[in-house]
N, C-alpha and C positions, 0 to 999 in steps of 0.2 A: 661160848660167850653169850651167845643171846637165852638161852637157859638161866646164866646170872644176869644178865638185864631184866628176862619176867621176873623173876623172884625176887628182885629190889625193884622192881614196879611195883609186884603185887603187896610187898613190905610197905612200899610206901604210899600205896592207897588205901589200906589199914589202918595205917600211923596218923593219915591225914582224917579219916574216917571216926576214928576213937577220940575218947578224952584229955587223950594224952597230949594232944598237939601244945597245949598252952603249959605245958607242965616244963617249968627252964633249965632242968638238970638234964632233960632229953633233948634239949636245941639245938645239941651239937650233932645228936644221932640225925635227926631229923633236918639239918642244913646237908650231911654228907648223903642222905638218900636225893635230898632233891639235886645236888650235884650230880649223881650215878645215873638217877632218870632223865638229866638233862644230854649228857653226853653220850646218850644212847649206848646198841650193843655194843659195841666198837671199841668204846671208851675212846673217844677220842680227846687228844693232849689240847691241856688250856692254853698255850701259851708255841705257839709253831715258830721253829727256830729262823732265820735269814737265811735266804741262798742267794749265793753272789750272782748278777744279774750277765757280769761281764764275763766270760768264758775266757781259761788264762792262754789260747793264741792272742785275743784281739787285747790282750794289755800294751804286749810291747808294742 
């Protein structure tokens, strides 16, 4: 996992590095690298699901 995190790191300091950042057919490539390099190696999930707080003895 972290082998594909440097190498959408290193993609996307290239990307951000070159001409191409202003170029708007690539805005979408370039939104999903900055996505990958934010959520590190892990990939970690946008959106974490609810866990119930109340454990089911102490319902009834």
């Amino acid at each position: 996992m972290e082998a594909r995190y440097n190498c959408c790191k290193a993609i996307h300091r290239s990307f951000m590095s070159s001409k191409l950042v202003s170029d708007p057919a690539l805005s979408g490539i370039a939104g999903k690298l900055q996505e990958a390099v934010q959520r590190g190696p892990y990939l970690v999930r946008k959106h974490t699901e609810a866990t119930p707080v109340v454990m089911t003895a102490e319902r009834f």
